[in-house]
C-alpha positions as CSV (number, residue, x, y, z in Angstrom):
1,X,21.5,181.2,258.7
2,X,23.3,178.2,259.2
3,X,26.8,177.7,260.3
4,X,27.6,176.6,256.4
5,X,25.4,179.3,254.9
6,X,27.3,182.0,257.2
7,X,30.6,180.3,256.2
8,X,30.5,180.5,252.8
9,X,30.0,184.0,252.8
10,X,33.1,184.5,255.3
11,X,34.8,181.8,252.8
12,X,34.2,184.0,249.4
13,X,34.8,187.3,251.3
14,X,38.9,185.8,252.7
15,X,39.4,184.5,249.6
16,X,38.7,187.7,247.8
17,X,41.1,189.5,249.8
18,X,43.7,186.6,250.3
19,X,44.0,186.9,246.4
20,X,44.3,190.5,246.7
21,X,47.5,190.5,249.2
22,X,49.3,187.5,246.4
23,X,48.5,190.0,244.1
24,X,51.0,192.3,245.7
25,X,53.8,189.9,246.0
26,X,56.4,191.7,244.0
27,X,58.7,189.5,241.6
28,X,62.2,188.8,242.6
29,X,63.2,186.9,244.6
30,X,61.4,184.5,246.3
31,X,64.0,182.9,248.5
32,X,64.2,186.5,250.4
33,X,63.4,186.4,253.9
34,X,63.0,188.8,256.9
35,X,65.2,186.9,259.5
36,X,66.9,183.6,259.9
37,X,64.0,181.9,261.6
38,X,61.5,183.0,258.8
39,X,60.6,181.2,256.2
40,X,61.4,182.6,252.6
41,X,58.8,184.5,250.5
42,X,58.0,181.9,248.2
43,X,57.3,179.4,251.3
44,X,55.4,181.5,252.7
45,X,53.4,182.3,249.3
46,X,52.8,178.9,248.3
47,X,51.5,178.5,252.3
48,X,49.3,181.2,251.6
49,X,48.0,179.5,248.2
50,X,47.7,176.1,249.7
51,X,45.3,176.5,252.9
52,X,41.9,176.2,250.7
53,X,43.1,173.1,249.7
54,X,42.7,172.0,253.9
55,X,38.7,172.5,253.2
56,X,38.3,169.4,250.5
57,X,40.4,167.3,253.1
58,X,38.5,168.6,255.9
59,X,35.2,168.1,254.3
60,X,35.8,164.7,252.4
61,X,38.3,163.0,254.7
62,X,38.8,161.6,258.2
63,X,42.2,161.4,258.7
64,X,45.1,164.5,256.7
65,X,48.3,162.3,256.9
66,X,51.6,163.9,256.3
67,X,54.0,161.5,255.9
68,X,57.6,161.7,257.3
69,X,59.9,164.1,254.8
70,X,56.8,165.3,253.6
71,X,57.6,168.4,251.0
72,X,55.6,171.8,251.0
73,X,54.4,173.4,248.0
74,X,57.2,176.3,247.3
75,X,55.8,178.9,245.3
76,X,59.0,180.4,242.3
77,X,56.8,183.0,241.4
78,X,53.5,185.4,241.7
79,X,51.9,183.9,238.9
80,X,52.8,180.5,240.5
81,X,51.3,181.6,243.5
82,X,48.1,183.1,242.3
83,X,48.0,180.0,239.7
84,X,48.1,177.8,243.0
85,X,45.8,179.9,245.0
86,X,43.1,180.1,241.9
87,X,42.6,175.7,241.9
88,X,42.8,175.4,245.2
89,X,39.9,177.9,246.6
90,X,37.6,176.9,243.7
91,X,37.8,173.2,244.4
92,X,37.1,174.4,248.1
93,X,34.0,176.7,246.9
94,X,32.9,173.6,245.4
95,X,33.4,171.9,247.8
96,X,31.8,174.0,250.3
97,X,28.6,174.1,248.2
98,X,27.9,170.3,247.7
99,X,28.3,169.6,251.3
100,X,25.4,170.0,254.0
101,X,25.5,170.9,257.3
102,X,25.1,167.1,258.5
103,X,28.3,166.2,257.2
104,X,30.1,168.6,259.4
105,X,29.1,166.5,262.7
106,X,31.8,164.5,262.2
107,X,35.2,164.2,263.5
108,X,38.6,165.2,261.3
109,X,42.5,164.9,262.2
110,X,46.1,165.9,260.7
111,X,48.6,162.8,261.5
112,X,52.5,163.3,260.7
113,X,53.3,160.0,260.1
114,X,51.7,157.9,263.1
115,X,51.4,161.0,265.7
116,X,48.3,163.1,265.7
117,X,49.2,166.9,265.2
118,X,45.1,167.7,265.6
119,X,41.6,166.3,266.1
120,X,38.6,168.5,266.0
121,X,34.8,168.7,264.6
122,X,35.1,169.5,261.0
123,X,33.1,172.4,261.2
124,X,35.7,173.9,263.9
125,X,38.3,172.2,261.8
126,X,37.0,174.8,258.7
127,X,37.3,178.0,261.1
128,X,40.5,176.9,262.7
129,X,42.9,175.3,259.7
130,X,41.4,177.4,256.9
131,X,40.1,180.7,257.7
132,X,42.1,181.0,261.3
133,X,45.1,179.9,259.6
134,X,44.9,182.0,256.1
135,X,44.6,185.0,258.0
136,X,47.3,184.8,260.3
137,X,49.8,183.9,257.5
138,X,48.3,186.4,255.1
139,X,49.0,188.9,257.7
140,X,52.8,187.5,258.0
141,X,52.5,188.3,254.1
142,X,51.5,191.7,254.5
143,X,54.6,192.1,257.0
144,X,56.9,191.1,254.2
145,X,55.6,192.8,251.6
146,X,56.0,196.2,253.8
147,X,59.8,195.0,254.3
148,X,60.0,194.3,250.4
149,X,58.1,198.3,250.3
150,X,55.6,196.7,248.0
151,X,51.9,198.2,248.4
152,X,49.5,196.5,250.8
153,X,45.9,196.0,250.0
154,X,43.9,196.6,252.5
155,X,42.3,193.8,253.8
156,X,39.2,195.5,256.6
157,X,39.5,198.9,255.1
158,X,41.6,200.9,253.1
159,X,45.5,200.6,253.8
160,X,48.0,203.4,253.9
161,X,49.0,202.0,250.4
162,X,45.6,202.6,249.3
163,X,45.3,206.4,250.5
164,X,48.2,207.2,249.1
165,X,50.5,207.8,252.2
């Protein structure tokens, strides 16, 4: 298999289970957070949502530039959340299925205002800022949701929440 055959399946697989930990997000409020330095739970939720959206720039641009005061999507709500998270992974599995494996040769980069944050291959830009980066936040997730004492899914085998304990 290819590196974008092989991908695609990893792709569908996090997505799957990304939507299964937004899933558990509990209503309330969404400006909670676990410590000062944190970000709140809807920041974190709309993060979360938002990183499929990195594969369309990834795939069909040079150059992501964030300009200066640039503002975050902020989930207010699960249903936001998931509402977020639903458009942006199926215009990146879209994406992901027009494109070929030539087009991945080239070069991408993230730019805050004139400074370059990142410049990689696109193809180790799609393991890095998507699927590297959606985990680690969807784990940080599945730490606040176990603060909030909402279940966790499990995400590479059942969780405690999902035998019962």
């Amino acid at each position: 298999m290819t590196f974008l055959e092989l991908y695609r399946v990893e792709f569908n697989q996090e997505m799957k289970k990304t939507g299964r930990m937004l899933e558990s997000i509990p209503d309330g409020d969404f400006n909670w957070k676990p410590h000062e330095k944190s970000m709140p739970l809807g920041r974190l939720a709309g993060h979360v949502s938002d990183i499929p959206d990195r594969v369309t720039s990834i795939l069909y641009t040079d150059v992501l530039v964030r300009p200066l005061g640039y503002v975050p999507f902020t989930a207010t709500s699960k249903a936001e959340a998931l509402e977020r998270f639903a458009t942006c992974s199926a215009e990146a599995e879209a994406a992901l299925r027009s494109v070929t494996e030539d087009q991945l040769a080239g070069e991408w980069a993230v730019k805050l205002g004139d400074k370059t944050i990142t410049q990689l291959p696109r193809a180790m830009a799609l393991r890095l800022v998507v699927l590297n980066h959606l985990i680690h936040h969807r784990a940080q997730l599945g730490v606040y949701l176990r603060l909030l004492n909402a279940p966790i899914p499990g995400m590479f085998g059942p969780s405690a929440d999902d035998l019962g304990h």
